[in-house]
N, CA, C and O atoms as a MOPAC input file, in Angstrom:
PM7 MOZYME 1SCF
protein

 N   -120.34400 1    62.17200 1   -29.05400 1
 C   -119.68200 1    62.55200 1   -27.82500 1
 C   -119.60400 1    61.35800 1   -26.88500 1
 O   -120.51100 1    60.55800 1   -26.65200 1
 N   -118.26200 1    61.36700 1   -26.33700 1
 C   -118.30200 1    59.85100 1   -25.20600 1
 C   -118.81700 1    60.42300 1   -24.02700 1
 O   -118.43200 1    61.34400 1   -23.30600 1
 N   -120.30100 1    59.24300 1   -23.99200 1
 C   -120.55300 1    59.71300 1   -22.33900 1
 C   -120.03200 1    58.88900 1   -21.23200 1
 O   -120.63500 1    59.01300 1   -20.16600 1
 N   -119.23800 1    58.23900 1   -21.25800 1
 C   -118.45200 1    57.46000 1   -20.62600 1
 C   -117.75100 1    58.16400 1   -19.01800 1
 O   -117.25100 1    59.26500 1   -19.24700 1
 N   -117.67800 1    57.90600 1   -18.08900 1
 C   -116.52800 1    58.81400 1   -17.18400 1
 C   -115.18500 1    58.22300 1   -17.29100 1
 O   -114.80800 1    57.05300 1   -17.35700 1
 N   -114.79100 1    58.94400 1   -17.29000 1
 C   -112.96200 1    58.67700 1   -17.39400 1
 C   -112.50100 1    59.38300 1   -16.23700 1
 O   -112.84500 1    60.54900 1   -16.04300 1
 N   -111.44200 1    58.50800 1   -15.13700 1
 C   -111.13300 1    58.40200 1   -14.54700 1
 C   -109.12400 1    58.74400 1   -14.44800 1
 O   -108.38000 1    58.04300 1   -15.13400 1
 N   -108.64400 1    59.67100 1   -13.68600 1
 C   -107.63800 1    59.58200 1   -13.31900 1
 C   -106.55800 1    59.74800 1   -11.87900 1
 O   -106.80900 1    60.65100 1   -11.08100 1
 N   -105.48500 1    58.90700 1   -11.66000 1
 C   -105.23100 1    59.09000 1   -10.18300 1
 C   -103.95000 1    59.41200 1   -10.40700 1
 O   -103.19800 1    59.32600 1   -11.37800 1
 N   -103.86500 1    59.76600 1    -9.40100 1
 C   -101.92200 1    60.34200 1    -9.11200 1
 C   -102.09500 1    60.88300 1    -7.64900 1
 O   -102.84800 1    61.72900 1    -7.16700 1
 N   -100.94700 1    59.94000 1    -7.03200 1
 C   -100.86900 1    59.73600 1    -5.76600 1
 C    -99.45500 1    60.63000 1    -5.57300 1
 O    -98.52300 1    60.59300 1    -6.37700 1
 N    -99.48900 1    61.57000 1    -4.14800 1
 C    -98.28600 1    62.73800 1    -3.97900 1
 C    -98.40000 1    62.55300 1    -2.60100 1
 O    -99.31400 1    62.96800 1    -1.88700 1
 N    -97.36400 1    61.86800 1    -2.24700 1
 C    -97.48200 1    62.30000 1    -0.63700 1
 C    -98.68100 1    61.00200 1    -0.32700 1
 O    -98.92300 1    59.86900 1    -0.74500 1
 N    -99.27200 1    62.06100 1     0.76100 1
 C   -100.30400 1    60.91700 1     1.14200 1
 C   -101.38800 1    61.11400 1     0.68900 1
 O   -102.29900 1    61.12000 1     1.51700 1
 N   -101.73700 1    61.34200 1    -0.69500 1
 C   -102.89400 1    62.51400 1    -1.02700 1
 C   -103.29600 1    61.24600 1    -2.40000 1
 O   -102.37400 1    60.50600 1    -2.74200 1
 N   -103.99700 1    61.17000 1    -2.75200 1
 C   -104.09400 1    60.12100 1    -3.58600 1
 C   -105.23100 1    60.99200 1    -4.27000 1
 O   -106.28200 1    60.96300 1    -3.63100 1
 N   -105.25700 1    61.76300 1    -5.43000 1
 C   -106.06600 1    62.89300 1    -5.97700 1
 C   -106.79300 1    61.39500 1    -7.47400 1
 O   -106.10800 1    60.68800 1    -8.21300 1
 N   -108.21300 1    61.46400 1    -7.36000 1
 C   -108.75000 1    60.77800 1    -8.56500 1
 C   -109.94300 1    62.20800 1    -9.02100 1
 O   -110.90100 1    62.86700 1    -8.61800 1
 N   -108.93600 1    62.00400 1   -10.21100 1
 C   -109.53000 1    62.98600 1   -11.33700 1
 C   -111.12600 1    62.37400 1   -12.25000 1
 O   -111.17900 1    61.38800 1   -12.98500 1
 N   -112.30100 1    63.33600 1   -11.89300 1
 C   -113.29100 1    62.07000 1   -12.87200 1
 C   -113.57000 1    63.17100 1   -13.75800 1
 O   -113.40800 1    64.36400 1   -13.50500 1
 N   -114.10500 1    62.53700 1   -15.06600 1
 C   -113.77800 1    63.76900 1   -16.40100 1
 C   -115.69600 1    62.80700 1   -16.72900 1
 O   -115.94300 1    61.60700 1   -16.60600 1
 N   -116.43800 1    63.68700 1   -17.04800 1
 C   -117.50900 1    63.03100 1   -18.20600 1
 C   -118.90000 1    63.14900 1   -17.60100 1
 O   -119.33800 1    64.22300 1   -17.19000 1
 N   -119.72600 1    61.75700 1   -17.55300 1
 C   -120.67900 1    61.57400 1   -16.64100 1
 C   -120.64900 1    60.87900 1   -15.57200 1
 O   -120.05800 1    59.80200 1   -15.64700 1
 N   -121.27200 1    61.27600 1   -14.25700 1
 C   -120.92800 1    60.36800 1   -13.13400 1
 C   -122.42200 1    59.70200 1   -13.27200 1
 O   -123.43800 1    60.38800 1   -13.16400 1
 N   -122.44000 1    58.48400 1   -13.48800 1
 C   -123.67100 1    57.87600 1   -13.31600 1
 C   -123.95000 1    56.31600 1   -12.81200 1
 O   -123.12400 1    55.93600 1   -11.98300 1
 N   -124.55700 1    55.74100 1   -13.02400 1
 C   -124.71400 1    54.03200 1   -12.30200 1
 C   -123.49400 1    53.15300 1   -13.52900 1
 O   -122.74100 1    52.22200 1   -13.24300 1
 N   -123.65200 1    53.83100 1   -14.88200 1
 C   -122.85400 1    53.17400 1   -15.71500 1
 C   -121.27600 1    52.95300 1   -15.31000 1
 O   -120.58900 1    52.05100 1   -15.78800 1
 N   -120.71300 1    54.11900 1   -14.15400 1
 C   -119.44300 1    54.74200 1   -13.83000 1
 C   -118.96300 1    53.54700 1   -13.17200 1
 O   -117.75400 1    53.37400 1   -13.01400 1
 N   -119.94400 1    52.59500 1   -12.72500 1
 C   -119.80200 1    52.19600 1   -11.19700 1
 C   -118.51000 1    51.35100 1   -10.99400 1
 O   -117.86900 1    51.24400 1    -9.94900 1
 N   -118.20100 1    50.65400 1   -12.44800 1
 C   -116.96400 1    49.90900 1   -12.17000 1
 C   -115.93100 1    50.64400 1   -12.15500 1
 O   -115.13700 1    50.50300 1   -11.22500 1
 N   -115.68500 1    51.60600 1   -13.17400 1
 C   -114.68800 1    52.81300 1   -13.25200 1
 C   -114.13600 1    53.26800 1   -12.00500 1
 O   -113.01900 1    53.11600 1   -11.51200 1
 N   -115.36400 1    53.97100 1   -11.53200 1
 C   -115.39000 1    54.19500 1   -10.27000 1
 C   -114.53700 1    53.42400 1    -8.78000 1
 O   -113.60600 1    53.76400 1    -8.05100 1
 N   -115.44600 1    52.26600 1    -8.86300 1
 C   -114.57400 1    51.74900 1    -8.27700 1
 C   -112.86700 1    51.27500 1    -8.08700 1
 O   -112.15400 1    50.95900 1    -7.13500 1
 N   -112.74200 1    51.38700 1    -9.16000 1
 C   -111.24400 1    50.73200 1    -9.72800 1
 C   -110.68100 1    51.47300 1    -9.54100 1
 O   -109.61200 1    51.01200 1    -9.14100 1
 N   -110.64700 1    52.77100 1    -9.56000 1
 C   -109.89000 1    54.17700 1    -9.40800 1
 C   -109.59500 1    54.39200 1    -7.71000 1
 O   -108.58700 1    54.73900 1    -7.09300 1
 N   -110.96000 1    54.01800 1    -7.28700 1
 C   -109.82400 1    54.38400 1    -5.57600 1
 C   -109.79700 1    52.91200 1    -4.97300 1
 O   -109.42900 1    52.99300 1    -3.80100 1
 N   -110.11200 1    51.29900 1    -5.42900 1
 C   -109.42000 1    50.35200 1    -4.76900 1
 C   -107.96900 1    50.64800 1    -4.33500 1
 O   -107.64000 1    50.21000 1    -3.23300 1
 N   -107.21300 1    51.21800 1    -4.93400 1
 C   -105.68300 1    51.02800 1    -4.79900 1
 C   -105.02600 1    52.20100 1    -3.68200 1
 O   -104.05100 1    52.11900 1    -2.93600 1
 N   -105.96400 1    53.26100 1    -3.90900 1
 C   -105.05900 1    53.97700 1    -2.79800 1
 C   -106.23000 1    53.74900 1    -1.42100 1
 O   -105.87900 1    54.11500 1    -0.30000 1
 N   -107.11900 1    53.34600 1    -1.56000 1
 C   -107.65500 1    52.52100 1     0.03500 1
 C   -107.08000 1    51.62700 1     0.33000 1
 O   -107.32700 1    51.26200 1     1.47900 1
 N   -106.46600 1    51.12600 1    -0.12500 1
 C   -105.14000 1    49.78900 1     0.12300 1
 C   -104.02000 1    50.28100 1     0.19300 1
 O   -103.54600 1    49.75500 1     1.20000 1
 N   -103.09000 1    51.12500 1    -0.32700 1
 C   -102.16600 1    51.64500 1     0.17600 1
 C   -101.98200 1    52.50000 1     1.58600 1
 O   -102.50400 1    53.54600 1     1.97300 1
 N   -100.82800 1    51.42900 1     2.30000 1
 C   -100.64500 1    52.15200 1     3.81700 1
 C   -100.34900 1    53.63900 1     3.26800 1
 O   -101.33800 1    54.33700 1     3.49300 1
 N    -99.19500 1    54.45100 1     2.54400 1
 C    -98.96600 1    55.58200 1     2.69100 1
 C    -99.90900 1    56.43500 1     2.04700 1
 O    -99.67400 1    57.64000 1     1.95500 1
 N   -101.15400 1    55.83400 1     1.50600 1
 C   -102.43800 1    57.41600 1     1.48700 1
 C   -103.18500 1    57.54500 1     2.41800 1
 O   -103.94300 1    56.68200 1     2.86100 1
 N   -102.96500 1    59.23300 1     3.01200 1
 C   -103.92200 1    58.98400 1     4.41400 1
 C   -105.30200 1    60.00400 1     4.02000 1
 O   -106.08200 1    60.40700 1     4.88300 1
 N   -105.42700 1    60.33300 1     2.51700 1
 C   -106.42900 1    60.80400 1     2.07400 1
 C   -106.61600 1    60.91500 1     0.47200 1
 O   -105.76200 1    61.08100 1    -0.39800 1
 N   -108.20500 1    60.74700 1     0.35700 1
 C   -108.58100 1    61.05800 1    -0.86600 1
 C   -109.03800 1    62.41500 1    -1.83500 1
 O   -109.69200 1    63.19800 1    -1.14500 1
 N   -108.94100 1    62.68400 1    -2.62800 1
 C   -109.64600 1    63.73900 1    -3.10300 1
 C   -110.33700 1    63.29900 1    -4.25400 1
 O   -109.73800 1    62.80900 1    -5.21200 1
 N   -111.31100 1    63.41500 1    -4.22400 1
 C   -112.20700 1    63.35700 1    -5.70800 1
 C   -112.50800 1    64.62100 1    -6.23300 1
 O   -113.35100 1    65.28200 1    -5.62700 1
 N   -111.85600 1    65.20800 1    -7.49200 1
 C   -111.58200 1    66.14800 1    -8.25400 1
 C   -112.94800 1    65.92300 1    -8.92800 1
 O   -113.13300 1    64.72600 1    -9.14600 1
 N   -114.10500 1    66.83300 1    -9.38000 1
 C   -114.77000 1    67.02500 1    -9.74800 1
 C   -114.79200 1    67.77100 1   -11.04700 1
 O   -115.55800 1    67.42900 1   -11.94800 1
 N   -114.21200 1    68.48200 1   -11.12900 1
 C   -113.70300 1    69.25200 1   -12.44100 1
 C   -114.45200 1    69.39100 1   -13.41800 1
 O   -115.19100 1    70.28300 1   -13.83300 1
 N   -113.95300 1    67.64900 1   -13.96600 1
 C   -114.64200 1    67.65500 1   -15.38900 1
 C   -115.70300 1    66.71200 1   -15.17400 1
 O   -115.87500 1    65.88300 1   -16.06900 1
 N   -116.50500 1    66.67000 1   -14.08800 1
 C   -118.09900 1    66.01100 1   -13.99200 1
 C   -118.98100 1    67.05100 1   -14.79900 1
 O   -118.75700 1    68.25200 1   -14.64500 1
 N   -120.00200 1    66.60800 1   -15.67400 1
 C   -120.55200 1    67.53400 1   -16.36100 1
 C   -122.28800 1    67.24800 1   -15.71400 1
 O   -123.18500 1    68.08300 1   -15.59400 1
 N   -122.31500 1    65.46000 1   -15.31500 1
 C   -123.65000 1    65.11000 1   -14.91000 1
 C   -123.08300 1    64.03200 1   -14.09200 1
 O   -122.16100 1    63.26400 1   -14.36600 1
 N   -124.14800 1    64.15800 1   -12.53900 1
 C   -124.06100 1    63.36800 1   -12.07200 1
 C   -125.64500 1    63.02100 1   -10.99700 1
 O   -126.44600 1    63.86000 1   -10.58700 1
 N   -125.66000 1    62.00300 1   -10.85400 1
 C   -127.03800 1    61.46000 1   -10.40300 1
 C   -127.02100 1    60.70200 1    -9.11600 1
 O   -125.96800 1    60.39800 1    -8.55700 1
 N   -128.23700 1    60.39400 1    -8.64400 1
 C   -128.38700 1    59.87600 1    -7.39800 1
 C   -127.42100 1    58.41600 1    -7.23800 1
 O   -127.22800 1    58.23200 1    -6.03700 1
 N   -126.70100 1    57.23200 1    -8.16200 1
 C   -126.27500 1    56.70400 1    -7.88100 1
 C   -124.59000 1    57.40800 1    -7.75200 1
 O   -123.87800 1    57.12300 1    -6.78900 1
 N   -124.32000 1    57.94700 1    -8.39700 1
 C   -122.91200 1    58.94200 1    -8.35700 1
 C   -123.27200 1    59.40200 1    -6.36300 1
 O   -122.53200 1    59.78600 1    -5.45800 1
 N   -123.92600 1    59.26600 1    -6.40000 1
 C   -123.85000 1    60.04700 1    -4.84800 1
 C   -124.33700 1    58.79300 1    -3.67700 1
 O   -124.39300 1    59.11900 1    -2.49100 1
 N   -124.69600 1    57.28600 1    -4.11200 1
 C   -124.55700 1    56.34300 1    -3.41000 1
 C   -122.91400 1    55.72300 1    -3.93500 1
 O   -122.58800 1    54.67300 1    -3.38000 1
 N   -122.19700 1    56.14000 1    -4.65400 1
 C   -120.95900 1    55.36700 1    -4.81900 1
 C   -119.81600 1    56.66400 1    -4.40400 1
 O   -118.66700 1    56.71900 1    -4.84200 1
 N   -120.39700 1    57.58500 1    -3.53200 1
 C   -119.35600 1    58.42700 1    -2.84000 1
 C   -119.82800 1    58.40800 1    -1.51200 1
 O   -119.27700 1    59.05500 1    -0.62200 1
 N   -121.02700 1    57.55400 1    -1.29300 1
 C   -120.92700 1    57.14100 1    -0.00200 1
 C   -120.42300 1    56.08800 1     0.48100 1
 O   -119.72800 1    56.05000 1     1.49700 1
 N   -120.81200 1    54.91600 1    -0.38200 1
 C   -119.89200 1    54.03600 1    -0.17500 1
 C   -118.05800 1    54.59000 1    -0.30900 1
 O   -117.19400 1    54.43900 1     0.55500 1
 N   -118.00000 1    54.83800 1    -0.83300 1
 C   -116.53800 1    55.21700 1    -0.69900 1
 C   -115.78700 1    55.69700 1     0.43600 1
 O   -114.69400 1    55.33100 1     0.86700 1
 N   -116.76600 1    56.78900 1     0.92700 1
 C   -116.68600 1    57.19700 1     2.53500 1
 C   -116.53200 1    55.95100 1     3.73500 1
 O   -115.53300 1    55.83100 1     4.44400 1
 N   -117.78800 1    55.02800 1     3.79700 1
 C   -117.81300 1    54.43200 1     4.16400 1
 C   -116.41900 1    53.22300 1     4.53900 1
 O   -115.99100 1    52.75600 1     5.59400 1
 N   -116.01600 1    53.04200 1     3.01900 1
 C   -114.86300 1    51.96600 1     2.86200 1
 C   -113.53800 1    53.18700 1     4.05700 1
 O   -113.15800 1    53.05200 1     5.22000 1
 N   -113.25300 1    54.20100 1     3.04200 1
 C   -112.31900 1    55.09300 1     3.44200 1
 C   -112.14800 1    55.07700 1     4.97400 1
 O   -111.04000 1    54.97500 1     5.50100 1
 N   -113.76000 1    55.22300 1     5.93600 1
 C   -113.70200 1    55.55300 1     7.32800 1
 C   -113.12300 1    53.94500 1     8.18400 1
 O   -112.59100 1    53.78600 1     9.28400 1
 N   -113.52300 1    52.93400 1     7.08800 1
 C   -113.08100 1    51.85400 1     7.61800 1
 C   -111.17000 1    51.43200 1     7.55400 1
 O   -110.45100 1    50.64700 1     8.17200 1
 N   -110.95600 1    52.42400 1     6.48100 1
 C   -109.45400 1    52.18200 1     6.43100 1
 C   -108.53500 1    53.47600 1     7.18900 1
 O   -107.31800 1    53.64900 1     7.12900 1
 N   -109.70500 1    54.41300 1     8.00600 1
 C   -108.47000 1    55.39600 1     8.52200 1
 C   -108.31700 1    56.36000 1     7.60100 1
 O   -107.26300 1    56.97800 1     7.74800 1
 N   -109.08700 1    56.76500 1     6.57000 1
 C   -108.60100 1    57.56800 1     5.39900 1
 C   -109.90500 1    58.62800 1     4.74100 1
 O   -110.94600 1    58.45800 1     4.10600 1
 N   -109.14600 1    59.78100 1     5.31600 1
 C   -110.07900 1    60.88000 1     4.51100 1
 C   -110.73800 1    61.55100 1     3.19000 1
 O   -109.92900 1    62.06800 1     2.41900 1
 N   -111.69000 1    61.58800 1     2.94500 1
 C   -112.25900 1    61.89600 1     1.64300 1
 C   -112.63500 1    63.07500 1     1.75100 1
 O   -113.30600 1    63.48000 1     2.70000 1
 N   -112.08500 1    64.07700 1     0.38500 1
 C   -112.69100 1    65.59400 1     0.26800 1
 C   -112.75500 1    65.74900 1    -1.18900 1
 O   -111.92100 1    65.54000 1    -2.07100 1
 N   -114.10800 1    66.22100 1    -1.21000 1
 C   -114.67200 1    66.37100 1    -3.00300 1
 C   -114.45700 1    67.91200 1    -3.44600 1
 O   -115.01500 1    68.92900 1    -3.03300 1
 N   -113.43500 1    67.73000 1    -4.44900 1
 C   -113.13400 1    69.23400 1    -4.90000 1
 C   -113.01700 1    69.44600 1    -6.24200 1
 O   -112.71100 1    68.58900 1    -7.07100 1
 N   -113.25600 1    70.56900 1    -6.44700 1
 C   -113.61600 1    71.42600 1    -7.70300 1
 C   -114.93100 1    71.01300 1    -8.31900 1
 O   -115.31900 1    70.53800 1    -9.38600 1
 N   -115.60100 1    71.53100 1    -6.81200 1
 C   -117.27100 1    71.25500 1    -7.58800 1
 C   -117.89700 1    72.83100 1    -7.72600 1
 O   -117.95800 1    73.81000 1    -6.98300 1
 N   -118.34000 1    72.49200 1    -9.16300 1
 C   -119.49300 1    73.68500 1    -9.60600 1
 C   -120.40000 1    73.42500 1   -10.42600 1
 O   -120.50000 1    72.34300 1   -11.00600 1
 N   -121.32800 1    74.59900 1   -10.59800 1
 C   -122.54000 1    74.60100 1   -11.06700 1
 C   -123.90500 1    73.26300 1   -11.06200 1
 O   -124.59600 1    73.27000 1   -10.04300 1
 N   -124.18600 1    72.40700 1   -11.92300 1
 C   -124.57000 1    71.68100 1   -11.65400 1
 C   -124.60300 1    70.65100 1   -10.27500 1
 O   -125.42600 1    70.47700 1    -9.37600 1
 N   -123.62900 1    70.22600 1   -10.51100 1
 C   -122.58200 1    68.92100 1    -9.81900 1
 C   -122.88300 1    69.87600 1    -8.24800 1
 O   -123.63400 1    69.58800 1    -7.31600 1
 N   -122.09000 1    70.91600 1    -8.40500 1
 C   -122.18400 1    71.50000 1    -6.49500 1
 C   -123.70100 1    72.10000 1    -6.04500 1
 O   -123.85400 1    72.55100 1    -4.91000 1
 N   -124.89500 1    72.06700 1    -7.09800 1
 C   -125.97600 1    72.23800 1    -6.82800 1
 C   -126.44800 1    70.79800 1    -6.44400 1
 O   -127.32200 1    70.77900 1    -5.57700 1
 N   -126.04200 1    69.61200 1    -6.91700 1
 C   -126.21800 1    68.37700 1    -6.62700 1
 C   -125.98200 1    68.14600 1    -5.39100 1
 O   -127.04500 1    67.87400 1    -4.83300 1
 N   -124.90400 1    68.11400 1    -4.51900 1
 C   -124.05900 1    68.15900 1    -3.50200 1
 C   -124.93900 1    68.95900 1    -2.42100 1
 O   -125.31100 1    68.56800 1    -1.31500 1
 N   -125.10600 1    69.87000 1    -2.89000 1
 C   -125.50400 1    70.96900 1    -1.61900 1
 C   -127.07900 1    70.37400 1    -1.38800 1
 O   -127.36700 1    70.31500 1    -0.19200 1
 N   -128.13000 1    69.93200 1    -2.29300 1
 C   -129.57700 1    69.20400 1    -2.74700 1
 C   -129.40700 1    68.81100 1    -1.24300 1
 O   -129.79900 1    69.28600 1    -0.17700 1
 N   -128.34500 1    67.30300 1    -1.77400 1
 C   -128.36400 1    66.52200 1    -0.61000 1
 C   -127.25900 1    66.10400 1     0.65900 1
 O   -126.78400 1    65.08500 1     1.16200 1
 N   -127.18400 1    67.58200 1     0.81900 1
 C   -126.37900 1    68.10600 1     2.16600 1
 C   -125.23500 1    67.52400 1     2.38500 1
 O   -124.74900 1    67.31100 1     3.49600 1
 N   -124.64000 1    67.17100 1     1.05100 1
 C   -123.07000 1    66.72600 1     1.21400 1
 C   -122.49600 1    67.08800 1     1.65500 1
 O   -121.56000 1    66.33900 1     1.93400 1
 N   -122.41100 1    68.29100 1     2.10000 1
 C   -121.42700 1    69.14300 1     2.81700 1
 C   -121.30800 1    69.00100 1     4.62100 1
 O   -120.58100 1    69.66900 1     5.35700 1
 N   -122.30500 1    67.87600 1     5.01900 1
 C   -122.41800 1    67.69200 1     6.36300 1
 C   -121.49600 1    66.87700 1     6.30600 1
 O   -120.65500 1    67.10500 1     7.17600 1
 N   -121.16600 1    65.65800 1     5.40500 1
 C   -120.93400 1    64.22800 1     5.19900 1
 C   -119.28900 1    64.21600 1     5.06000 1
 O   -118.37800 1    63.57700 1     5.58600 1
 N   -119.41800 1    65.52700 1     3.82200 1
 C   -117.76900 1    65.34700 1     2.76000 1
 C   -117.50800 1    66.57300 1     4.11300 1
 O   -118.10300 1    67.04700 1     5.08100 1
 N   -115.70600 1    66.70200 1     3.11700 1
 C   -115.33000 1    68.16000 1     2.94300 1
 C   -115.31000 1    68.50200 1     1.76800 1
 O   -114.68400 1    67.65900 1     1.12500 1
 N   -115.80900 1    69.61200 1     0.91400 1
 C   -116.27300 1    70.19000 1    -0.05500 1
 C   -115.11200 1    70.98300 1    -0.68800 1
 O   -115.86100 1    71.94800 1    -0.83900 1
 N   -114.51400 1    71.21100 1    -0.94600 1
 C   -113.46500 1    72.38600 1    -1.88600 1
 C   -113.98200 1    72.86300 1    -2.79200 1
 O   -113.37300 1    73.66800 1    -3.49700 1

């Protein structure tokens, strides 16, 4: 089985949706990154969504590289909301009170 995360984006509007499929972990981190450099640089996205979906595991660095992300995002003017989280993954989230931080879907 690939434990790899695989990553996908498709930008609509101003909505720049990155799909992550697998494990979210410290291994992700370049993946990760590479997937929303481009629409934090694009003037016409005025938000992100990180689709959760197909996260099956994710760990304490998965949740320092969606802060940083926040972080970058608040510096470019641009909103982040983490959606289609369950079971595991939104027991993760809720642990450590993501829901003060994100917007949650």
């Amino acid at each position: 089985m690939d434990t790899n995360m695989q990553t996908f984006v498709h930008t609509d509007g101003g909505v720049a949706k990155i799909q992550l499929r697998g494990r979210f972990d410290f291994g992700s981190h370049r993946e990760f990154k590479t997937s929303y450099e481009a629409p934090l640089g694009a003037s016409e996205v005025s938000e992100l969504h990180i689709d959760m979906g197909g996260v099956e595991y994710l760990d304490s660095s998965a949740l320092g590289m969606l802060l940083i992300l926040k972080e970058r995002a608040g510096a470019s003017n641009k909103r982040i909301a983490i959606t289609n989280c369950r079971g595991a993954v939104r027991q993760v989230l809720d642990i450590a009170n993501f829901s003060k931080l994100f917007q949650i879907e």
